[in-house]
N, C-alpha and C positions, 0 to 999 in steps of 0.2 A: 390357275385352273387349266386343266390341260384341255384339249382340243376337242377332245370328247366329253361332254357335260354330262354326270351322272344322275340317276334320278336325284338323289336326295338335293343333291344341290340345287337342280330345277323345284323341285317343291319348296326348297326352303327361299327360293330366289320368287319364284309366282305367291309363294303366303304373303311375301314383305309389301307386295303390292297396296298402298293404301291412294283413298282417292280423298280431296278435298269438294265439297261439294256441298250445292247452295239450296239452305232448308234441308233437315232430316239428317235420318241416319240409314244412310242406305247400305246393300250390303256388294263388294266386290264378288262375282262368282265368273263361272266360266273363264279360266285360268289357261292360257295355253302359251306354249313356244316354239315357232315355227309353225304352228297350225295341229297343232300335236297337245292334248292333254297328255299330261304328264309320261313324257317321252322316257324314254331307258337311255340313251343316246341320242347326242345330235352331231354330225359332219361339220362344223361350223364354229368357230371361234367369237363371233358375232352375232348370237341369234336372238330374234325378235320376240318380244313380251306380247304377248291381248290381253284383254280383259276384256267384262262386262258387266254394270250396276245394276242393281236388283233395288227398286224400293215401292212402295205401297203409296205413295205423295206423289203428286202429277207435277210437273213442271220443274224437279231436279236435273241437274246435269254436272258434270263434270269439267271444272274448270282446271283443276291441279294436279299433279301425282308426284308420289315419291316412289320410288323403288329402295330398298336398303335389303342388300346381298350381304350374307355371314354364312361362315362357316358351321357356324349353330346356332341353336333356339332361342338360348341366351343371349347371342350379342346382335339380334333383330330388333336394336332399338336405336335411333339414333345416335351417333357418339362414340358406336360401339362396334358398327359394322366393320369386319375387319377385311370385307372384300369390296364392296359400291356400296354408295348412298349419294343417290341423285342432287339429293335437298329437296328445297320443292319448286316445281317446275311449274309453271301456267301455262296448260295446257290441256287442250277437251281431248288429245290422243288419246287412243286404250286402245289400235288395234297398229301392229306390226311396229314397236317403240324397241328400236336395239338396245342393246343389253355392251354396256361400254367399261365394264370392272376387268 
């Protein structure tokens, strides 16, 4: 990926964002990188993921995440990713988590 991160690739890098999380089905939203919804460009070779879970159920939180980076919409499944795929990580982060593909 070159230096400069294009949208699509950020959209398709902030969609893959999935959270592991205790009781419920919550929903990932507020997507950003670098502090930037869906940016056109970033300066930065390394730039930082956030998130934030949205759910309806009191006392959920976020113990894991996986990131899984691809080139396309197809291969955003495990196994497949042909750019990063974290695994799964334990971890309550969701705000400034580098991006290491």
């Amino acid at each position: 990926m070159s230096k400069i991160l294009k949208s699509t690739a950020l959209i398709l890098l902030l969609a893959a964002v999935s959270a592991n999380l205790h009781a419920g089905k919550p929903e990932v939203h507020a997507l950003k990188c670098e502090h930037l919804v869906n940016p056109m460009a970033l300066n930065t070779t390394t730039p930082r993921l956030s998130w934030k879970l949205l759910s309806d159920e009191p006392g959920q939180y976020q113990s894991a995440y996986e990131i899984i980076v691809a080139s396309s919409p197809t291969l955003l499944e495990p196994g497949k990713a042909n750019l990063w795929n974290t695994g799964k990580v334990e971890s309550s982060q969701s705000i400034l988590v580098p991006y290491n593909g």
